[in-house]
C-alpha positions as CSV (number, residue, x, y, z in Angstrom):
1,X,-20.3,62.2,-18.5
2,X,-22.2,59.4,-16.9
3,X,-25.2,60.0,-15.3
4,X,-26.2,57.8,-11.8
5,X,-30.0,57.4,-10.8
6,X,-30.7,56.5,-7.0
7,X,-32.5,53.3,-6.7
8,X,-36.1,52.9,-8.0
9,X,-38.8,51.2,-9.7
10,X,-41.4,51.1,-12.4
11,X,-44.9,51.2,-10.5
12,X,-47.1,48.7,-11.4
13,X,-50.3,50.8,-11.2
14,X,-48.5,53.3,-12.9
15,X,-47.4,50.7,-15.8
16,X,-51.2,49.7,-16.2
17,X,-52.8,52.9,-16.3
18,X,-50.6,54.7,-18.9
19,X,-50.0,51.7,-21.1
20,X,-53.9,51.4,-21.1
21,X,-54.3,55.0,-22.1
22,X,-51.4,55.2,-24.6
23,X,-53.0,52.1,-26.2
24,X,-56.5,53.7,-26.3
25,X,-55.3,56.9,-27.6
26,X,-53.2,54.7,-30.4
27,X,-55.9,52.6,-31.3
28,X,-59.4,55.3,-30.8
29,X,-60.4,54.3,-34.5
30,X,-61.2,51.2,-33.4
31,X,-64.2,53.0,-31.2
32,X,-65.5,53.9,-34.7
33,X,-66.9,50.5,-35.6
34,X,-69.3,50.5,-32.4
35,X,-70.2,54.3,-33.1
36,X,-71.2,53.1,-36.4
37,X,-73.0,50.7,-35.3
38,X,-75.0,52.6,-32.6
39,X,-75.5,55.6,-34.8
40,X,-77.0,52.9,-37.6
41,X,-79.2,51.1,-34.8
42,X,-80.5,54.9,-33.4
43,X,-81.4,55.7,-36.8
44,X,-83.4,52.1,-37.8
45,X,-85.2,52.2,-34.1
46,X,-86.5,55.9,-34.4
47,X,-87.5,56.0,-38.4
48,X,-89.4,52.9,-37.4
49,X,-87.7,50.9,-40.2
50,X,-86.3,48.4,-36.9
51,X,-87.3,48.9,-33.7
52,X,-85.1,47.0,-31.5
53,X,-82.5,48.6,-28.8
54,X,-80.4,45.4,-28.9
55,X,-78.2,46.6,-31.9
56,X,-77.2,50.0,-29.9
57,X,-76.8,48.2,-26.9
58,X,-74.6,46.0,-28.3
59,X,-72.4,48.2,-29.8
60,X,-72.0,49.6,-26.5
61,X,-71.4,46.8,-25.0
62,X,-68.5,45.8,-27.6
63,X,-66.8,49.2,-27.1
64,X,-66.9,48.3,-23.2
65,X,-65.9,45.0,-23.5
66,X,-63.0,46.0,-26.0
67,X,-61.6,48.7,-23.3
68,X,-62.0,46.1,-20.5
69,X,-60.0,43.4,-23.0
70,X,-56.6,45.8,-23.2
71,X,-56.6,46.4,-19.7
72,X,-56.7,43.4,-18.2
73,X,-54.1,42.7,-21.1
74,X,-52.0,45.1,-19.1
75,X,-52.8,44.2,-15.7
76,X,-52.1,40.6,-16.6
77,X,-48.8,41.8,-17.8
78,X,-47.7,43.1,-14.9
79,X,-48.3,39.2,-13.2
80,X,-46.6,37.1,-15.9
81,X,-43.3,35.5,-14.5
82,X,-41.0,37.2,-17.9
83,X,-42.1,40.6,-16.8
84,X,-41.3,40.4,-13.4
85,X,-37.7,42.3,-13.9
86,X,-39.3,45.4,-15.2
87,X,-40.6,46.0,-11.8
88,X,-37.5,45.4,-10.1
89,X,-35.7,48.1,-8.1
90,X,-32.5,49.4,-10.1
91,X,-30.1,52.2,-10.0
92,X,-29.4,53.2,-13.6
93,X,-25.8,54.9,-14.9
94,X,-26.6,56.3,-18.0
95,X,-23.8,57.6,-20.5
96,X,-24.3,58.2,-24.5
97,X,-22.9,54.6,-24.7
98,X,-25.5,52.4,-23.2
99,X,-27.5,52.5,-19.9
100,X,-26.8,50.2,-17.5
101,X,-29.1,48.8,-14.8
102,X,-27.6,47.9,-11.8
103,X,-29.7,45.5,-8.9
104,X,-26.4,45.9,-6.9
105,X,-22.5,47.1,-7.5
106,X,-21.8,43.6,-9.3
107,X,-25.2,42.3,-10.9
108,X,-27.4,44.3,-13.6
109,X,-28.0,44.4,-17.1
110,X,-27.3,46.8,-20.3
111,X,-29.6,48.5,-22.7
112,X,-27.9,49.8,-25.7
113,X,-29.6,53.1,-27.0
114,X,-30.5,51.5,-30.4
115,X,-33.0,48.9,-28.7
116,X,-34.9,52.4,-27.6
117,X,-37.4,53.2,-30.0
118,X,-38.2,56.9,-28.9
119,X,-38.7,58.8,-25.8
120,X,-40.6,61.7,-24.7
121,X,-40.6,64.2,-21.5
122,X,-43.9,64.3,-19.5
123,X,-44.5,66.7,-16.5
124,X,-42.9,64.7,-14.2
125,X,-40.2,61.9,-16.1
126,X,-39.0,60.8,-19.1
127,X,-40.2,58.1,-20.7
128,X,-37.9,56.1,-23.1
129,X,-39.8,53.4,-25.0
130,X,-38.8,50.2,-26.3
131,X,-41.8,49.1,-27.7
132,X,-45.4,49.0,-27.2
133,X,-45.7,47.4,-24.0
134,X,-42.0,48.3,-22.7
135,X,-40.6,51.6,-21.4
136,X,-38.7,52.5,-19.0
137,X,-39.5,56.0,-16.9
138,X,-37.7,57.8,-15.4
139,X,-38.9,60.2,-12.7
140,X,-37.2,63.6,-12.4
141,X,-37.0,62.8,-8.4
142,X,-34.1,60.2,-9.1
143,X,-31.7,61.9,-10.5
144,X,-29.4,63.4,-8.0
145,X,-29.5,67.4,-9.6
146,X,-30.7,69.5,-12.2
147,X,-28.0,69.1,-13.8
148,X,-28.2,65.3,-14.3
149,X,-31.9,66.3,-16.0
150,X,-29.8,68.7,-18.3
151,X,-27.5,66.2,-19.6
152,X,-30.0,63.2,-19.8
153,X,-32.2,65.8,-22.1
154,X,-28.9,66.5,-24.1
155,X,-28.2,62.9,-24.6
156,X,-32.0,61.9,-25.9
157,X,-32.1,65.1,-28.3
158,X,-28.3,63.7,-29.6
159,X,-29.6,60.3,-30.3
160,X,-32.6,61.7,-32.3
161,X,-35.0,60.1,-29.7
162,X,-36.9,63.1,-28.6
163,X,-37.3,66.5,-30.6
């Protein structure tokens, strides 16, 4: 059975804001370091050993700065020239063979299943990743019935990719 999307694509507001989050939510033991650091300074200002606010302000500071880095990592991503075509509208057919990515009835691409690392079903799509930075989602208002939403479950659970 071959499953057929209607014609869409990946937002790129949507791309930023949940590549940032998934990124902070990876990586929050790097927010440790600046804690650290601002719990030490809090404790060398108010025993008198120190008294100087610059340490906890710069640890906070750093833990801004760090956030503000990964975002405008992903924002810029969304600009760069090689990363145009994952914004580009396709209509997907997806079988357990491949999926295939269609710009029109005679161009498009493939994406075999073993280049997908994982995927997972939020509230509203499924999201199959291919790495860190690269997913493809798939909103639950493409596919043309219930049905199609069955069968794409069935064929993520077959290939081990979601649980």
């Amino acid at each position: 059975m071959t499953i057929k999307t209607k014609k869409f694509a990946l937002d790129k507001k949507h791309y930023i804001n949940y590549s940032f989050q998934r990124r902070m939510i990876t990586r929050w033991f790097w927010f440790l370091i600046p804690a650290a650091v601002l719990v030490l300074g809090l404790i060398l200002h108010f025993t008198g050993i120190y008294k100087n606010y610059w340490i906890p302000i710069t640890a906070v500071v750093g833990a801004i700065l760090y956030a503000v880095f990964w975002y405008v990592q992903f924002y810029a991503a969304t600009e760069m020239e090689q990363n145009k075509q994952m914004f580009d509208r396709f209509s997907y057919e997806i079988d357990s063979r491949h999926i295939l990515m269609k710009i029109n009835a005679k161009e498009g691409g493939m994406i075999k299943w073993d280049t997908i690392e994982k995927a997972e079903m939020t509230k509203d799509a499924f999201m199959l990743f291919i790495s860190n930075a690269q997913f493809l989602r798939f909103p639950f208002t493409v596919f043309n019935s219930p049905h199609d939403l069955k069968l794409m479950e069935t064929i993520l659970k077959r290939k081990e990719l979601m649980s």
